[in-house]
N, C-alpha and C positions, 0 to 999 in steps of 0.2 A: 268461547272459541267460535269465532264467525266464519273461520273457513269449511265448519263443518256443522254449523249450528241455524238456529234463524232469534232472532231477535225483532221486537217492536215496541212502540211505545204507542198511546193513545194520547187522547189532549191533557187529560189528568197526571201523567208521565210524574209531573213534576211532584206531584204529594208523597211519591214512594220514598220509603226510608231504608228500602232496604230492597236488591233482589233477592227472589228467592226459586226453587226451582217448583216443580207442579207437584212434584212428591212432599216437598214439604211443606207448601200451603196445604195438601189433603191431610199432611199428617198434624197439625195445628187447627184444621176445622174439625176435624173426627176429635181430637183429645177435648177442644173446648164444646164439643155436641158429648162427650160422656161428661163432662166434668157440672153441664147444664141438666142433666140428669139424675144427680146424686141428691 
């Protein structure tokens, strides 16, 4: 939603496979930081 959102890319923009939102990249670093733990 860009009428109510913000968006950007940087020069690397193009290697992304996927967006995703900031809660789910914390919840994919936290899970792979417990699972480096076990």
């Amino acid at each position: 939603n860009f009428e109510n959102g913000f968006a950007f890319a940087g020069s690397n923009a193009f290697r992304a496979t996927k967006i995703s939102s900031v809660k789910e990249i914390f919840q994919s670093l936290l899970e792979e930081y417990r699972e480096s733990k076990e």
